[in-house]
N, C-alpha and C positions, 0 to 999 in steps of 0.2 A: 388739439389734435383733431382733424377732420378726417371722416373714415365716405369712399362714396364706393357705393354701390351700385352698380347696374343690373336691372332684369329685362328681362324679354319675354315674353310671352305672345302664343300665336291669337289668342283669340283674348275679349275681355272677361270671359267667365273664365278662363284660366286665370288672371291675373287677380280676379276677385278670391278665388278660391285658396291662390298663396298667399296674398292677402289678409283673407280670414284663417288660415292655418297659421300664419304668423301673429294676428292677435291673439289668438287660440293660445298661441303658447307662451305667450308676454301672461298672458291674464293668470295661464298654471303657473307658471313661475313665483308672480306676485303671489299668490295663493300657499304657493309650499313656500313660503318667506313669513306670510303671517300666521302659518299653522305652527311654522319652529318657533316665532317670535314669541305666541301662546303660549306655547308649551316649555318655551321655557320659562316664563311669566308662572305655569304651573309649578313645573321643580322647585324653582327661588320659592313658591308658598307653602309646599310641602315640606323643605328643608327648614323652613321657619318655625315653622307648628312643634311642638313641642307630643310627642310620640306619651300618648295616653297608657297607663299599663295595661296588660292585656286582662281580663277578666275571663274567669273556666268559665266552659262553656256548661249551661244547666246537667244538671246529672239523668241521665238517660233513663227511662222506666226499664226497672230490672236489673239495672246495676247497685248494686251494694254501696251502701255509706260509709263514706271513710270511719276507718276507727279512731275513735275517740285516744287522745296523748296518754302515756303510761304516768302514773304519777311517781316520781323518784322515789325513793324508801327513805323512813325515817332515821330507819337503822341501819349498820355495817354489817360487811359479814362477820369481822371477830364476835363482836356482840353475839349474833344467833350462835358463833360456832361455840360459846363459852355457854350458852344455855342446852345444845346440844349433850354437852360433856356432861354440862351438871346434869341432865337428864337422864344421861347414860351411867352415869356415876350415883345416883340417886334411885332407879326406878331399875335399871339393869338399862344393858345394850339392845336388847330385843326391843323396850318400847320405843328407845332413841329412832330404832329402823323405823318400827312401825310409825312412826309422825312420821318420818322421813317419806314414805311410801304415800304417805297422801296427798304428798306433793312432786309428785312422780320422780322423784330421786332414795339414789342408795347410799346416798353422803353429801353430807352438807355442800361441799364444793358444785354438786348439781342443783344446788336451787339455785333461781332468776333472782335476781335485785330486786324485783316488783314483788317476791315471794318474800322477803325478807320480813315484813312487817306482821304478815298473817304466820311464819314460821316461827317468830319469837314470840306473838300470843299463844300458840296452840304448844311451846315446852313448856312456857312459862305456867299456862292449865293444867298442864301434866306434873308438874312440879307442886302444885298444891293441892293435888288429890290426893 
């Protein structure tokens, strides 16, 4: 395929001038051709890499420390709820409250799981006084 062109121009510094406006724009062209060529040379390297986990960022002065994992309890509820009874059935109902009350419930069913361990030490002390 032959493509011919013809221009005209009045004077030679016009003709320099389209000239240089037309390497001007050969040379951007090439240019935005080897910047996509890089860049996508970049993507293909970024999609290779294998995405490191992310690490928390340091903890801030004045922010608070995670708290520390609850440790599961040794013991069920039945367990406490059968020391409960015998406490209550052995000592009267008032002391049953009363241990119950120091662990900011009014019935077995309101202590925490994590309460369970230190709620079946402290009937089971009350059981042998």
């Amino acid at each position: 395929m032959t493509i011919k062109i013809t221009l005209e121009f009045s004077t030679a510094a016009e003709a320099r001038a389209a000239l240089a406006a037309l390497d001007s724009a050969e040379v951007n062209r090439a240019d935005d051709t080897a910047r996509a060529s890089l860049q996508a040379k970049r993507d293909a390297v970024k999609a290779a890499k294998p995405k490191a986990p992310k690490e928390e960022p340091p903890a801030k002065v004045g922010q608070a420390e995670p708290e520390p994992a609850v440790e599961a309890p040794t013991v069920d509820y039945p367990t406490v709820q059968a020391s409960i009874l015998k406490v209550a059935n052995a000592k009267g109902r008032d002391k049953a409250l009363e241990i119950l009350g120091t662990f900011g419930a009014k019935a077995g069913k309101e202590l925490k799981p994590e309460q369970y361990d230190a709620a079946l030490a402290a009937f089971t002390a009350a059981l042998e006084d």
